[in-house]
Biotite code that builds the C-alpha atoms (Angstrom):
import biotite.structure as struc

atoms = struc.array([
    struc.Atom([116.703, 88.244, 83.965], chain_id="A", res_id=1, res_name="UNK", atom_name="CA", element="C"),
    struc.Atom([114.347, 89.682, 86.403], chain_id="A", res_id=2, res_name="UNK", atom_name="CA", element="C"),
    struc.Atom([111.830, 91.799, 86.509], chain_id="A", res_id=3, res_name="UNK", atom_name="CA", element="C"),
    struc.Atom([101.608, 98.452, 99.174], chain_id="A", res_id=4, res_name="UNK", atom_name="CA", element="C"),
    struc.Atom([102.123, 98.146, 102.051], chain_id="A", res_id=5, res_name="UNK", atom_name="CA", element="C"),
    struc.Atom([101.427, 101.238, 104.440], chain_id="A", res_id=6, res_name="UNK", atom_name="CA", element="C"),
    struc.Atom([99.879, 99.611, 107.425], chain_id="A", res_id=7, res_name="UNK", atom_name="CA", element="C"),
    struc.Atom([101.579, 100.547, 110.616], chain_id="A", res_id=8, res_name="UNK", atom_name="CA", element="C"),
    struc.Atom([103.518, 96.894, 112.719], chain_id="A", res_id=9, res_name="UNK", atom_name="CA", element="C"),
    struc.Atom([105.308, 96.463, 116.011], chain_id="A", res_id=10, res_name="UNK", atom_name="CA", element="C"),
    struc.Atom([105.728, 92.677, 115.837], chain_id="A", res_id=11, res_name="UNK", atom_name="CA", element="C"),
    struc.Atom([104.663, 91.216, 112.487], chain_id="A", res_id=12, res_name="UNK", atom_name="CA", element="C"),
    struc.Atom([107.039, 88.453, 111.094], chain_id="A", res_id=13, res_name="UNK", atom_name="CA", element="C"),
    struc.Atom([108.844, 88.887, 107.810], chain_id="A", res_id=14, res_name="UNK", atom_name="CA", element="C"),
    struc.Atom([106.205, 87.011, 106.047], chain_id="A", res_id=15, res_name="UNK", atom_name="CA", element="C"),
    struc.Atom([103.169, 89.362, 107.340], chain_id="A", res_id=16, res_name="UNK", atom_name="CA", element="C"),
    struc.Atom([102.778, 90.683, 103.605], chain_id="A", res_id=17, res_name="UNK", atom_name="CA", element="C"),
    struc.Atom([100.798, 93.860, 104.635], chain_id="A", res_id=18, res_name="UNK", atom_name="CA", element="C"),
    struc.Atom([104.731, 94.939, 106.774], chain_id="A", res_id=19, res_name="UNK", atom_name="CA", element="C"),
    struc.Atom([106.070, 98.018, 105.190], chain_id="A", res_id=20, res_name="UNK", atom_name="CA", element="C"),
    struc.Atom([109.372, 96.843, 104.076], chain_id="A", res_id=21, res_name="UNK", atom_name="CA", element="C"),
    struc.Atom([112.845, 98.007, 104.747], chain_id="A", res_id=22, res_name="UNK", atom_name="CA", element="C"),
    struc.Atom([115.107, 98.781, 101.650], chain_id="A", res_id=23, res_name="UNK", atom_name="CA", element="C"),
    struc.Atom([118.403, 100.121, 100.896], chain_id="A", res_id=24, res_name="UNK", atom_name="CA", element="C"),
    struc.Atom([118.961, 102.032, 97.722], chain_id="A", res_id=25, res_name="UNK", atom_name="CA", element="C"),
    struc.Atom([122.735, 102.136, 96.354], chain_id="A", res_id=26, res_name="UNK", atom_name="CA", element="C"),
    struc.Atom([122.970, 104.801, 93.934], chain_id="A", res_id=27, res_name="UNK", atom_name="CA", element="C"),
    struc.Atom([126.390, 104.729, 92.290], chain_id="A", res_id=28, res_name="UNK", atom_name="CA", element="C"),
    struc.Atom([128.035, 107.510, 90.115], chain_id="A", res_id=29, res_name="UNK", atom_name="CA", element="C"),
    struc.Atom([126.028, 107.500, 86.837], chain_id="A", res_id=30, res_name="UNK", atom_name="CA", element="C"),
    struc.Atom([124.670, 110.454, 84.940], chain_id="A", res_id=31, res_name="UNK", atom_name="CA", element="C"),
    struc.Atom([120.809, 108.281, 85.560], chain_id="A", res_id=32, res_name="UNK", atom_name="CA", element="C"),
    struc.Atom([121.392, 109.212, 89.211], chain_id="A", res_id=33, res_name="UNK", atom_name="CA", element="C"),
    struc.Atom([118.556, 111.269, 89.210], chain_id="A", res_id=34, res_name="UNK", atom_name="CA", element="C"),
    struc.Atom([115.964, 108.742, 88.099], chain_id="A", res_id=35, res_name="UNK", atom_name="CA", element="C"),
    struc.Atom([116.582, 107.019, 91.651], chain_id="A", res_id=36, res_name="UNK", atom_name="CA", element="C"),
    struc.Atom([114.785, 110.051, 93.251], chain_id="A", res_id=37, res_name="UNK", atom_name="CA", element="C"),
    struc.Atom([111.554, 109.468, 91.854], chain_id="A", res_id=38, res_name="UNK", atom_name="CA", element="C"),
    struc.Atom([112.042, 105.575, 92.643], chain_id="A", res_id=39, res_name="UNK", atom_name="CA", element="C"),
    struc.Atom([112.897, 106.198, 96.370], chain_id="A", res_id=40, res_name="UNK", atom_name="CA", element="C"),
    struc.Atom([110.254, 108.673, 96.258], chain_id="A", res_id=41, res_name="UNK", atom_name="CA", element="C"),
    struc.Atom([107.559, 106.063, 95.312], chain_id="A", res_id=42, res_name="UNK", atom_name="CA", element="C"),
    struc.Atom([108.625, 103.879, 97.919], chain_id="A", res_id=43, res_name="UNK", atom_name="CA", element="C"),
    struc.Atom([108.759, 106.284, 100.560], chain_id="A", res_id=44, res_name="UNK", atom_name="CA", element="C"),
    struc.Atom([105.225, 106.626, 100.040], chain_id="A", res_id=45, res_name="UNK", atom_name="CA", element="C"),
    struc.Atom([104.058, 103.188, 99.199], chain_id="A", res_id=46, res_name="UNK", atom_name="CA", element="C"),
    struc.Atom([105.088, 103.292, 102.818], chain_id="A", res_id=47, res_name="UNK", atom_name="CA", element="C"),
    struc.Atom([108.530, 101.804, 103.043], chain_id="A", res_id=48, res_name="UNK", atom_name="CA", element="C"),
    struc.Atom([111.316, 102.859, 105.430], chain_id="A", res_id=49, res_name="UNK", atom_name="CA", element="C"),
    struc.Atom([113.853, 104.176, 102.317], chain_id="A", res_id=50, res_name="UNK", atom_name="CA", element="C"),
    struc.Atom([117.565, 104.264, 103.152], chain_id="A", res_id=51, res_name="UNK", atom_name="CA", element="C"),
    struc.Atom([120.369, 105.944, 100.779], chain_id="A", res_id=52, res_name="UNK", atom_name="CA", element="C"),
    struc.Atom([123.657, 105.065, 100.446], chain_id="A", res_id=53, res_name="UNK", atom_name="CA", element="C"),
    struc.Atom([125.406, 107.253, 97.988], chain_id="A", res_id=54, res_name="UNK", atom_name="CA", element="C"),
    struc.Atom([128.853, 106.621, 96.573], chain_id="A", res_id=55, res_name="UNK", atom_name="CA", element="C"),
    struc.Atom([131.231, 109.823, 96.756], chain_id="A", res_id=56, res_name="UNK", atom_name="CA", element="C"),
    struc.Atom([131.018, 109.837, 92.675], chain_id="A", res_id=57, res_name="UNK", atom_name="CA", element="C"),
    struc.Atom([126.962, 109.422, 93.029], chain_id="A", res_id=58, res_name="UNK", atom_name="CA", element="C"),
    struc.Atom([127.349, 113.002, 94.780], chain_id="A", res_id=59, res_name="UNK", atom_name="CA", element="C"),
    struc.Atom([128.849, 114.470, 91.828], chain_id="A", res_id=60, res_name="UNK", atom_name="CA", element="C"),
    struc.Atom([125.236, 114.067, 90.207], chain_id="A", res_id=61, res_name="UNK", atom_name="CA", element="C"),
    struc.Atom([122.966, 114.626, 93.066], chain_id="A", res_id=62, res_name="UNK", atom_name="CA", element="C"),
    struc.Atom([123.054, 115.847, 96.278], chain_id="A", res_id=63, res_name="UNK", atom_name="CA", element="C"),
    struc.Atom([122.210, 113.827, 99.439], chain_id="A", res_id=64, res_name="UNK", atom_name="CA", element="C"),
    struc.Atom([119.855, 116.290, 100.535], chain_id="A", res_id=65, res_name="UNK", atom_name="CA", element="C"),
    struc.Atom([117.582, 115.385, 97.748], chain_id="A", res_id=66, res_name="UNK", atom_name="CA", element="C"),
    struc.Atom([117.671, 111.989, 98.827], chain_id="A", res_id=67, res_name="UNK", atom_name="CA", element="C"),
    struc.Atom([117.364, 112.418, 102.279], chain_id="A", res_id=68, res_name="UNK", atom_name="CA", element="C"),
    struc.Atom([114.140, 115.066, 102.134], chain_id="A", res_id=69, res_name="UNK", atom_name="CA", element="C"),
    struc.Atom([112.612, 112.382, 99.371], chain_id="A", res_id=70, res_name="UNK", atom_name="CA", element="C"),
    struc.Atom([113.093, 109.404, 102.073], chain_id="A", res_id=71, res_name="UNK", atom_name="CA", element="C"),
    struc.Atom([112.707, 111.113, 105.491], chain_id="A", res_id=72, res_name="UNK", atom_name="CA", element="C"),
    struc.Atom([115.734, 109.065, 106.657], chain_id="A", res_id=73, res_name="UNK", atom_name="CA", element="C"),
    struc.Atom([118.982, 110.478, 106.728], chain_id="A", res_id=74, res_name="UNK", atom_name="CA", element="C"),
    struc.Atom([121.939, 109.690, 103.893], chain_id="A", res_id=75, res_name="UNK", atom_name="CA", element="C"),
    struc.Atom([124.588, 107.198, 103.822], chain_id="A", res_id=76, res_name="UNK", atom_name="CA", element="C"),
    struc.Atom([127.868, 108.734, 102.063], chain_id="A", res_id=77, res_name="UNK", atom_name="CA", element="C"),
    struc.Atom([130.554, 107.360, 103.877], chain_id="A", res_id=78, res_name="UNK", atom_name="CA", element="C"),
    struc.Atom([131.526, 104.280, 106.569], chain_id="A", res_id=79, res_name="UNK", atom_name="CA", element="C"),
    struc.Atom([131.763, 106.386, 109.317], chain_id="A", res_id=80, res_name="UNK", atom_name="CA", element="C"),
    struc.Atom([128.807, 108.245, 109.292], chain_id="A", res_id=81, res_name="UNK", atom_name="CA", element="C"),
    struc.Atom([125.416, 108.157, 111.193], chain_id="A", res_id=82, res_name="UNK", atom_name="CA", element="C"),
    struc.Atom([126.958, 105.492, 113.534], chain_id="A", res_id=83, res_name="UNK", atom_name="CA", element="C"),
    struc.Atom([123.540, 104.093, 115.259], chain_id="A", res_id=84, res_name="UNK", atom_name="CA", element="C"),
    struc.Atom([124.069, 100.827, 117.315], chain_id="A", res_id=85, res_name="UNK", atom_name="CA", element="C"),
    struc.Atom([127.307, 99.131, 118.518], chain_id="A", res_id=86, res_name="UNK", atom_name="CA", element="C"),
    struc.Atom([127.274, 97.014, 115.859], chain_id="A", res_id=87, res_name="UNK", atom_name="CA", element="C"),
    struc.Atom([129.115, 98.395, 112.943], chain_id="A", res_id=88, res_name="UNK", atom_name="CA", element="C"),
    struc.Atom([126.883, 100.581, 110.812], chain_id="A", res_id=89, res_name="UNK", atom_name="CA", element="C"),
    struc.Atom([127.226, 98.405, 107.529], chain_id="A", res_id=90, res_name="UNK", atom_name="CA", element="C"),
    struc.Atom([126.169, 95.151, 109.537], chain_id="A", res_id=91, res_name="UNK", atom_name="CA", element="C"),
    struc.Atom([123.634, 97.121, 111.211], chain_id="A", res_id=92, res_name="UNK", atom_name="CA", element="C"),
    struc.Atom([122.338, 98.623, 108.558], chain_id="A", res_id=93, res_name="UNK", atom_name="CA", element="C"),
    struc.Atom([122.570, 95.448, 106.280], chain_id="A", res_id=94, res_name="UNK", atom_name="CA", element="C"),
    struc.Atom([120.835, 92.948, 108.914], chain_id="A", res_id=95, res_name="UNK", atom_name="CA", element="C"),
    struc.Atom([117.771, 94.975, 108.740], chain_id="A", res_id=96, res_name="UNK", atom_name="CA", element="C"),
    struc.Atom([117.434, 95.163, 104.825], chain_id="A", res_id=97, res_name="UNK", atom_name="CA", element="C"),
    struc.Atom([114.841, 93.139, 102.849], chain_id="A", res_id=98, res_name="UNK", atom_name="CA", element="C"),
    struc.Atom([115.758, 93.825, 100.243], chain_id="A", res_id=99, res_name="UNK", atom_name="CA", element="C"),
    struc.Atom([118.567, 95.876, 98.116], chain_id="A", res_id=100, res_name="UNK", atom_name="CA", element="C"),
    struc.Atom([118.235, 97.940, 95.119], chain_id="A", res_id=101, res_name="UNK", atom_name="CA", element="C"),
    struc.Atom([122.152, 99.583, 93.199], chain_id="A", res_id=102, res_name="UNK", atom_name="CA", element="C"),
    struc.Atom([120.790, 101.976, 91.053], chain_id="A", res_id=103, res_name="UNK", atom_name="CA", element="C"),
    struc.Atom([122.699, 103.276, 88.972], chain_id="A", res_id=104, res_name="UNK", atom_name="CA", element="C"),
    struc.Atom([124.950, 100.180, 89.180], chain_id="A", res_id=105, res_name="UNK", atom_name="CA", element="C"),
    struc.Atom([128.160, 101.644, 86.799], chain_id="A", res_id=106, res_name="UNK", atom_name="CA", element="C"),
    struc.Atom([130.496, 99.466, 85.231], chain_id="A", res_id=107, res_name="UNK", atom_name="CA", element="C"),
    struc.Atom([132.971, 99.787, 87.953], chain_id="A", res_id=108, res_name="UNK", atom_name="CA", element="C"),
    struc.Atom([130.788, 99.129, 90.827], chain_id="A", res_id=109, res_name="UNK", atom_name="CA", element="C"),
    struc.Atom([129.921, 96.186, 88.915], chain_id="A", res_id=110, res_name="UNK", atom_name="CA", element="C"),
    struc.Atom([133.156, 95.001, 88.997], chain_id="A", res_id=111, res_name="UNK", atom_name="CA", element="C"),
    struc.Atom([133.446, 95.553, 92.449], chain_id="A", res_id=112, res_name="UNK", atom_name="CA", element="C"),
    struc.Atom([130.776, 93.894, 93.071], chain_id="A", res_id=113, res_name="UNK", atom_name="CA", element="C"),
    struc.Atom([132.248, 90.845, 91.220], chain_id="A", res_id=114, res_name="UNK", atom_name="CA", element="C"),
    struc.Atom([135.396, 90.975, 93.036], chain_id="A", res_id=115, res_name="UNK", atom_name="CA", element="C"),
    struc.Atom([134.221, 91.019, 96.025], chain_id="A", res_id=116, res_name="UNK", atom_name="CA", element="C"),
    struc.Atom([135.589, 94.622, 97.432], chain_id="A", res_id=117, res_name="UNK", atom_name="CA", element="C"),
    struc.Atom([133.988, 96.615, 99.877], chain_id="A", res_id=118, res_name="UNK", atom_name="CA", element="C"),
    struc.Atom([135.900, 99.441, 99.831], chain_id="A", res_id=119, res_name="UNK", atom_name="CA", element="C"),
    struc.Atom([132.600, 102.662, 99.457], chain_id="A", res_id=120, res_name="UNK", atom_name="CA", element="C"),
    struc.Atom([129.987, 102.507, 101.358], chain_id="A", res_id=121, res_name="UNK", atom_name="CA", element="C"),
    struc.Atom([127.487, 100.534, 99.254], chain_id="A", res_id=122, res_name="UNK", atom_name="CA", element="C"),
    struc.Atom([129.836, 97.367, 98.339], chain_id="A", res_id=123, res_name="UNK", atom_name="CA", element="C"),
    struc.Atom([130.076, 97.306, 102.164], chain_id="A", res_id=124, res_name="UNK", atom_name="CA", element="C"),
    struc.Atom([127.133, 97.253, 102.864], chain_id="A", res_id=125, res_name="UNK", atom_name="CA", element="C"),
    struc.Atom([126.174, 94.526, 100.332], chain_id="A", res_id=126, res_name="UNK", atom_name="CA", element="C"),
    struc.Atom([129.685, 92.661, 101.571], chain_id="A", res_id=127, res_name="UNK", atom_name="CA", element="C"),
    struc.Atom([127.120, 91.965, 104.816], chain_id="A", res_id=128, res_name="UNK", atom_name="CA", element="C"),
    struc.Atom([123.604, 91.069, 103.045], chain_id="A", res_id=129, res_name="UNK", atom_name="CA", element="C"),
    struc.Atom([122.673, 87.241, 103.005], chain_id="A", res_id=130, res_name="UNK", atom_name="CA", element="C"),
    struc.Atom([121.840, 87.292, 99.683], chain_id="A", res_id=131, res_name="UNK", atom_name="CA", element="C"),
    struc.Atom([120.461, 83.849, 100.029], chain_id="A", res_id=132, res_name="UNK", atom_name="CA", element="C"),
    struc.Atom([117.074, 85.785, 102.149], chain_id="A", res_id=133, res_name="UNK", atom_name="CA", element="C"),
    struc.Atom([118.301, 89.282, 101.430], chain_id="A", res_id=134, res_name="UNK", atom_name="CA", element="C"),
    struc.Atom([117.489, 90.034, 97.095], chain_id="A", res_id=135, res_name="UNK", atom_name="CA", element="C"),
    struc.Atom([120.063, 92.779, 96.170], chain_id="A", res_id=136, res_name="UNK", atom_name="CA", element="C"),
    struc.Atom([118.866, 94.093, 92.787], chain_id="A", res_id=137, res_name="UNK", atom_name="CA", element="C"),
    struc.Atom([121.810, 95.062, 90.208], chain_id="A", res_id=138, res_name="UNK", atom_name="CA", element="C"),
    struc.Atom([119.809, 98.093, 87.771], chain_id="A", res_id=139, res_name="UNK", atom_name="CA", element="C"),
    struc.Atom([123.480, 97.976, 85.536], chain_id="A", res_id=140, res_name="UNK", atom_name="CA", element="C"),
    struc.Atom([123.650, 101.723, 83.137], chain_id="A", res_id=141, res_name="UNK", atom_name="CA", element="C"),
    struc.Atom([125.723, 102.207, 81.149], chain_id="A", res_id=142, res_name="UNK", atom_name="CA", element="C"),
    struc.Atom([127.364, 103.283, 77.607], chain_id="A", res_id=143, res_name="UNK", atom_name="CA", element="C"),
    struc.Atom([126.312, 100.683, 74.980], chain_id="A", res_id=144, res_name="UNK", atom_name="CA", element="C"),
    struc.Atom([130.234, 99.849, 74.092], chain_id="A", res_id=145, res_name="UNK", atom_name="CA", element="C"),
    struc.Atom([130.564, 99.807, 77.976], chain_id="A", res_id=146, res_name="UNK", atom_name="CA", element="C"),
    struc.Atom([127.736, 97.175, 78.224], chain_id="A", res_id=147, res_name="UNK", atom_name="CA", element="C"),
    struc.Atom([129.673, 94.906, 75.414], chain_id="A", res_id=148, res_name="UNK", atom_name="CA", element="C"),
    struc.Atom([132.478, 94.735, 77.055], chain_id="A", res_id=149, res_name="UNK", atom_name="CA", element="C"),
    struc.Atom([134.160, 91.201, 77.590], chain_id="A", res_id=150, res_name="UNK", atom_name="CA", element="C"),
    struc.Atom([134.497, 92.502, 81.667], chain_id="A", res_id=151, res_name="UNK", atom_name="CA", element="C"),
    struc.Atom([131.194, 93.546, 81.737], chain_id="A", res_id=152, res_name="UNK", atom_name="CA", element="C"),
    struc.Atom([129.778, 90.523, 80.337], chain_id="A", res_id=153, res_name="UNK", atom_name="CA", element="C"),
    struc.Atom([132.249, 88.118, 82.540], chain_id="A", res_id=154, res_name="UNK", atom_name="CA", element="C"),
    struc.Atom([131.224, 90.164, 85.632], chain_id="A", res_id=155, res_name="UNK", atom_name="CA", element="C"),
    struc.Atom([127.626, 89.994, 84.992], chain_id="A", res_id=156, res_name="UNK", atom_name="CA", element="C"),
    struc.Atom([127.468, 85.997, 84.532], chain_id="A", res_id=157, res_name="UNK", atom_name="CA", element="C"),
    struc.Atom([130.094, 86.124, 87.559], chain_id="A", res_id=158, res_name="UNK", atom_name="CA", element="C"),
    struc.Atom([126.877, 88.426, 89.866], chain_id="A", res_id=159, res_name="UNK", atom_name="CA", element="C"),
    struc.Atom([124.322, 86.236, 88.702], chain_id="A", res_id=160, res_name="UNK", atom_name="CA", element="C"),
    struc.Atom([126.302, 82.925, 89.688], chain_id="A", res_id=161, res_name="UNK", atom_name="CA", element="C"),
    struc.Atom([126.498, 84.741, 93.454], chain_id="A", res_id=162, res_name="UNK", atom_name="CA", element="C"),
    struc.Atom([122.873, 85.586, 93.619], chain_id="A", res_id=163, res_name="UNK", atom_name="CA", element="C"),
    struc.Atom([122.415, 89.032, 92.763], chain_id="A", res_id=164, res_name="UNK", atom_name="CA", element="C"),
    struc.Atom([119.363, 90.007, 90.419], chain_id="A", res_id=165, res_name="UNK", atom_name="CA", element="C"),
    struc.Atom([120.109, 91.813, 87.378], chain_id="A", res_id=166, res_name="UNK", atom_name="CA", element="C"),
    struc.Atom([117.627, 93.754, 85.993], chain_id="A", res_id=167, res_name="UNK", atom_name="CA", element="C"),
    struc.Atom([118.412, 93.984, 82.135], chain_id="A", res_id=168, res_name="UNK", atom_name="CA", element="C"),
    struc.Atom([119.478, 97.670, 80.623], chain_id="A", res_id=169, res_name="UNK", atom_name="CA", element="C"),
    struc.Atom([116.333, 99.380, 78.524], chain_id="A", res_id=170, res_name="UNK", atom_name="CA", element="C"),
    struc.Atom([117.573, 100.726, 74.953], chain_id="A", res_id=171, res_name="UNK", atom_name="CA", element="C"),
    struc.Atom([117.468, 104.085, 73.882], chain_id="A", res_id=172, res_name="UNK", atom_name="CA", element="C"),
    struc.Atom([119.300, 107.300, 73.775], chain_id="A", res_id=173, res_name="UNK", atom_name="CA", element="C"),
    struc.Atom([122.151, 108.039, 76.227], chain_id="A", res_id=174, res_name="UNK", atom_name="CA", element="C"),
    struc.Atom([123.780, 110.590, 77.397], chain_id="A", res_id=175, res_name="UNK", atom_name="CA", element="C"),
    struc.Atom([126.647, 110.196, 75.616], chain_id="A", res_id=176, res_name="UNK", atom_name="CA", element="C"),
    struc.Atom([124.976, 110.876, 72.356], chain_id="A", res_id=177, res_name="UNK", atom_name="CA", element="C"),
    struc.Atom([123.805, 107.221, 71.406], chain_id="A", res_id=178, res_name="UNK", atom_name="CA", element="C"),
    struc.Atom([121.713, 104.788, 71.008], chain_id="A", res_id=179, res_name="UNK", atom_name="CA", element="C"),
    struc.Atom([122.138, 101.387, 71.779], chain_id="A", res_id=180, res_name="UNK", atom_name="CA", element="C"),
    struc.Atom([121.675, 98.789, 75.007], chain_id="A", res_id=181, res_name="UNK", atom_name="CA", element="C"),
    struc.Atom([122.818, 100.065, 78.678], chain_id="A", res_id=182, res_name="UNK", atom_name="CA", element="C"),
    struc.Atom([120.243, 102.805, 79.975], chain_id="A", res_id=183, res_name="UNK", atom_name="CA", element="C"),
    struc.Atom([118.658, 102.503, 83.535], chain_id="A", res_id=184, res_name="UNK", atom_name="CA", element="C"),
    struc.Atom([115.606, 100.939, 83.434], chain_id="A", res_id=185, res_name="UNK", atom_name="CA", element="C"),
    struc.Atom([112.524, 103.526, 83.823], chain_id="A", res_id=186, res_name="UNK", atom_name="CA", element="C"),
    struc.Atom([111.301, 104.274, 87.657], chain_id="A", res_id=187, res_name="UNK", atom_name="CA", element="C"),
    struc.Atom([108.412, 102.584, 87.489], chain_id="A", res_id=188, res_name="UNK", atom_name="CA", element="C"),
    struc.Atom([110.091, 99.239, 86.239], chain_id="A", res_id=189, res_name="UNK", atom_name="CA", element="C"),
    struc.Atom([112.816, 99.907, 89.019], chain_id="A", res_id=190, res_name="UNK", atom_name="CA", element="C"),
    struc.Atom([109.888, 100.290, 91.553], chain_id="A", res_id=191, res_name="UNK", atom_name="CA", element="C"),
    struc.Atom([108.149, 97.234, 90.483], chain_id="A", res_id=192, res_name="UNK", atom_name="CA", element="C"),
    struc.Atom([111.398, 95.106, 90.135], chain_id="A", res_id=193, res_name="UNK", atom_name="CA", element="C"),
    struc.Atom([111.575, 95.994, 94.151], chain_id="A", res_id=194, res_name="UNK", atom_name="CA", element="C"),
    struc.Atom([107.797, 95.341, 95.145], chain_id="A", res_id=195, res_name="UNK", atom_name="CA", element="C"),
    struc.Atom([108.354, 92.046, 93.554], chain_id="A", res_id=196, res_name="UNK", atom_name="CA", element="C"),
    struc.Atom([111.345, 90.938, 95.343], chain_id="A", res_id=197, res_name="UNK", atom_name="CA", element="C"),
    struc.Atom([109.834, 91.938, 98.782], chain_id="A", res_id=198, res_name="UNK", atom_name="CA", element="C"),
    struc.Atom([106.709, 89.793, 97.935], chain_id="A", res_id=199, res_name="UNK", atom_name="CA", element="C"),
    struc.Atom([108.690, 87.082, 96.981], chain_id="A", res_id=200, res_name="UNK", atom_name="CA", element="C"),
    struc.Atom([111.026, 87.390, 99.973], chain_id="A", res_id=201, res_name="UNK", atom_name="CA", element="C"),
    struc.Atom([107.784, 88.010, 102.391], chain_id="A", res_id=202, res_name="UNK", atom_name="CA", element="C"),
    struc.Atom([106.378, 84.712, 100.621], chain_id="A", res_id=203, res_name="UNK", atom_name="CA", element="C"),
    struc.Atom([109.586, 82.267, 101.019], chain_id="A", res_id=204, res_name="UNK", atom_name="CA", element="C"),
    struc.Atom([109.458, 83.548, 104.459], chain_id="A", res_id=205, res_name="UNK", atom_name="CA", element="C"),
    struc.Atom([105.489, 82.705, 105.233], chain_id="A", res_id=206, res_name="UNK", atom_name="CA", element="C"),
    struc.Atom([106.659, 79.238, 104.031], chain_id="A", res_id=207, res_name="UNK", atom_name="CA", element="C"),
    struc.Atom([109.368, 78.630, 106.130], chain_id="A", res_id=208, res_name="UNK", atom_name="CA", element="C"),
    struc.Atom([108.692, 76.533, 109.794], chain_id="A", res_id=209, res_name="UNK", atom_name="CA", element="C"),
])
């Protein structure tokens, strides 16, 4: 349904379009976990403070550390880490997102998502995201038959009514030994997807009073 900036700022407003942006990346636990390291990669370079929140299954595929030396910035695994203002981390760390990208978003953190839990660190943090200024990009992977799936479906049109951006599954080969609807889109679409949805945030904010 949907789809640089390396100057240095102190005070430019949200609009100034030449602001390196600040973006969380949710990677959930999905075998296409390791495409998200060349994506925060790119970003990290385009210029962008990078920040990774990892879901304990995400870990199962690749390590934090990866993450963290790709980004510069240290690794969200858990609510109670890397406590950095008085404000609780997730609103902290959610108030100063422009935007969001949940790559790999599985099945079941779509349906988190749709139900409105918050119980891992990256539905938390997206429970505290105005999603109204704040784009949070869904990048959904999955097996095919897991795509087709009458939940799936009903969580997706559920998402979409509450304002999160789905970026629509490539086809292909899978892990699983198919072919069929449900792999991660490729980096560079992921990467676009995001530079698009910071230009459009940085232009609704140039707009506004």
């Amino acid at each position: 349904m949907s789809v640089t900036e390396s100057a240095a700022h102190v005070d430019a407003g949200p609009g100034d379009p030449m602001r390196p942006g600040r973006i969380i990346v949710g990677v959930t636990g999905g075998i296409a976990a390791y495409k998200v390291a060349s994506v925060v990669s790119t970003l990290a370079q385009d210029g962008h403070e990078v920040t990774v929140l990892m879901t304990e299954a995400a870990t199962r595929f690749v390590a934090p550390l990866t993450f963290q030396a790709l980004s510069g910035r240290p690794v969200y695994t858990s609510a109670w880490d890397h406590i950095e203002s008085q404000d609780p981390q997730h609103i902290n760390t959610a108030r100063r997102a422009d935007v969001m990208l949940i790559a790999p978003c599985t099945m079941d953190m779509l349906a988190r998502l749709a139900a409105g839990r918050a119980d891992d660190i990256v539905s938390l943090v997206v429970s505290a995201i105005d999603r109204t200024h704040q784009p949070v990009l869904l990048a959904p992977s999955m097996n095919a038959v897991m795509w087709a799936q009458p939940a799936t479906q009903r969580n997706l049109q559920t998402l979409h009514r509450d304002r999160f951006r789905i970026l629509e599954p490539g086809v292909g080969w899978q892990a699983c030994r198919t072919d069929g609807v449900g792999r991660l889109p490729e980096p560079d679409d992921l990467v676009a997807a995001v530079r698009a949805a910071l230009a459009d945030r940085r232009g609704r904010a140039g707009k506004s009073p």
